[in-house]
C-alpha distance (Angstrom), angle and dihedral (degrees) to the residues before:
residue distance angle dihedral
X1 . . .
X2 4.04 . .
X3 3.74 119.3 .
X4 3.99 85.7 -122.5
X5 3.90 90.9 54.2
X6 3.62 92.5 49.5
X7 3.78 95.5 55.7
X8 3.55 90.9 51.3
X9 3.71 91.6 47.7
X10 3.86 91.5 46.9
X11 4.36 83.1 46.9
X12 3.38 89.4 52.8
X13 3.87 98.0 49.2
X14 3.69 90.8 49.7
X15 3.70 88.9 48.9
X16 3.32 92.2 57.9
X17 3.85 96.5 52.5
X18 3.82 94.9 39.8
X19 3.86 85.4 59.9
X20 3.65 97.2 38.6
X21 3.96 82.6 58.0
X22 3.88 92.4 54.0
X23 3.59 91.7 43.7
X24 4.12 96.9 75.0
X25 3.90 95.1 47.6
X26 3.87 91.3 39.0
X27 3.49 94.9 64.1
X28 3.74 95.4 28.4
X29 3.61 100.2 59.0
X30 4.05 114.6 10.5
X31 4.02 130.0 42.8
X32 3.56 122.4 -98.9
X33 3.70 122.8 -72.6
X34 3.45 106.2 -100.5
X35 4.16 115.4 -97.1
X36 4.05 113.2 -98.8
X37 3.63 116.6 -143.3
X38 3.30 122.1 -64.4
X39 4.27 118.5 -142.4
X40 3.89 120.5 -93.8
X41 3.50 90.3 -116.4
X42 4.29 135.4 31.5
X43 3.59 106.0 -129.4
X44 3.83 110.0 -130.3
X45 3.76 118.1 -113.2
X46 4.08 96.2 28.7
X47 3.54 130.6 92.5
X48 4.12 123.5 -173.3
X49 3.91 118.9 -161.8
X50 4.24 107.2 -166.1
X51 3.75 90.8 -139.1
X52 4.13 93.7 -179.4
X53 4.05 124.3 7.3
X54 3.50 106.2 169.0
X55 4.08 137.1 141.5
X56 3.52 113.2 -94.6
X57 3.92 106.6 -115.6
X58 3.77 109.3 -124.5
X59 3.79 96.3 18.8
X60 3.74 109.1 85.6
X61 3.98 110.6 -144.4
X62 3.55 94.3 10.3
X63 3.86 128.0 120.1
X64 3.40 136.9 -159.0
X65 4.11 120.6 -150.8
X66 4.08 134.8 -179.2
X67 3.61 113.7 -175.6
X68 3.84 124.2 -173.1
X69 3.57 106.9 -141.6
X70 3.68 129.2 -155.9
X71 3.88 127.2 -162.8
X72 3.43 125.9 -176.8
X73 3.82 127.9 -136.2
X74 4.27 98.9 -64.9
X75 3.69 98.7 -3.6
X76 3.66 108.1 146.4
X77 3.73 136.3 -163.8
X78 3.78 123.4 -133.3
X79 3.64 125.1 -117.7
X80 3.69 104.5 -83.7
X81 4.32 133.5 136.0
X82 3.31 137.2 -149.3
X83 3.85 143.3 -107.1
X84 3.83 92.9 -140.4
X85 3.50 145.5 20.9
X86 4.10 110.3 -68.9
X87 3.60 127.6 -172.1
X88 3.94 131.4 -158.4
X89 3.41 134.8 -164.9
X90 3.70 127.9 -177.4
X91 3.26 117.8 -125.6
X92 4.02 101.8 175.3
X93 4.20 129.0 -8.5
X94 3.65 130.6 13.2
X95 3.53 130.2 -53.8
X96 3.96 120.7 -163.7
X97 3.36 113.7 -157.0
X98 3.83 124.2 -168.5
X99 4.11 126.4 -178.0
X100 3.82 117.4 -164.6
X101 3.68 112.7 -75.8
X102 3.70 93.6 8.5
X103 3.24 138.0 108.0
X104 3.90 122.3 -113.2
X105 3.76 129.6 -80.9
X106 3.64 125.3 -164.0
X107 4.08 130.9 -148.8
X108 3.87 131.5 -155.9
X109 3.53 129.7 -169.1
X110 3.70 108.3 -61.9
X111 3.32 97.8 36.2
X112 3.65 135.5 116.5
X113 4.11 132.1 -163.0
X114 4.04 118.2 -169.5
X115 4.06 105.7 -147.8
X116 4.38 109.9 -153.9
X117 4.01 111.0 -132.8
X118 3.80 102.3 -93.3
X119 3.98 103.0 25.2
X120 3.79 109.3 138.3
X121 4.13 115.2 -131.1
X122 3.27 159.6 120.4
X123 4.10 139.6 -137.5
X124 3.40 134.4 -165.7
X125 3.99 140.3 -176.9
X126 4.33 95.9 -87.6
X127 3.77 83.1 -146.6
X128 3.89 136.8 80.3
X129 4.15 87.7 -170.3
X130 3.49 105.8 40.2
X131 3.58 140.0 56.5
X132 3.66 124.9 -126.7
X133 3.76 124.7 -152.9
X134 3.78 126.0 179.2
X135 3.37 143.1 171.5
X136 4.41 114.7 -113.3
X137 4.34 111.5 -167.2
X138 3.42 114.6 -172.3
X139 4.70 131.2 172.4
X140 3.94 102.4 -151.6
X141 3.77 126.2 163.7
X142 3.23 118.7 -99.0
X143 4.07 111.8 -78.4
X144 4.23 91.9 7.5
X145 3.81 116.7 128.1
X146 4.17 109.9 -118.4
X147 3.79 82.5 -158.9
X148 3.59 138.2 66.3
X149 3.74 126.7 179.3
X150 3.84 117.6 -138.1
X151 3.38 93.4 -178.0
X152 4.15 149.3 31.3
């Protein structure tokens, strides 16, 4: 494993337990942060689960968000990017991930990909047998899309 993917990995973990921490209080003692939008359209084959959406305590207007993703044997993703940093880590199956103009990368469980605001791509479940399930964390503003569609 590369130094680089072992940072993120190590990001990601700590990710994870920084918003498991805000989690308990966030639903303890202050409403729900307020739904983002969803997309026009479900895409068949994937399922999200919002596991935490809370407000980020000490940031004012910012949100933090862990999804647990679900993708069923060939379900792809469109091209889309997104308006913040996003992390995923793979908690079972194979993700394929592919920016613009590059060539394919592919995750197994236990591994961890950081996505810069803005980059163009796509991912999809690697294979046509198995599911894939992974876990996306994203800080937005308040109200701001994570996700941008590229295409139809």
């Amino acid at each position: 494993m590369k130094a680089n993917d072992r940072a993120v990995r190590r990001y990601a973990i700590a990710l994870v337990w920084l918003l498991s921490l805000w989690a308990v209080p966030a639903h303890a003692q202050q409403p729900s942060a307020p739904e983002l939008p969803r997309p026009p359209a479900e895409i068949p084959g994937i399922t999200p689960e919002v596991l935490v959406r809370t407000e980020v305590p000490g940031a004012p207007g910012k949100l933090a968000i862990a999804t647990r993703v679900t993708y069923q044997p060939g379900a792809r993703n469109r091209k889309h990017y997104h308006t913040s940093q996003v992390i995923f880590y793979v908690l079972e199956g194979a993700m394929a991930v592919q920016d613009d103009g590059k060539d394919p990368v592919t995750l197994k469980a236990g591994d961890a990909l950081l996505v810069k605001p803005g980059t163009v791509h796509t991912h999809w479940n690697a294979s046509t047998t198995a599911k894939l399930v992974f876990t996306e964390f994203v800080l937005v503003d308040e109200g701001q899309k994570s996700t941008v569609p590229v295409e139809p």
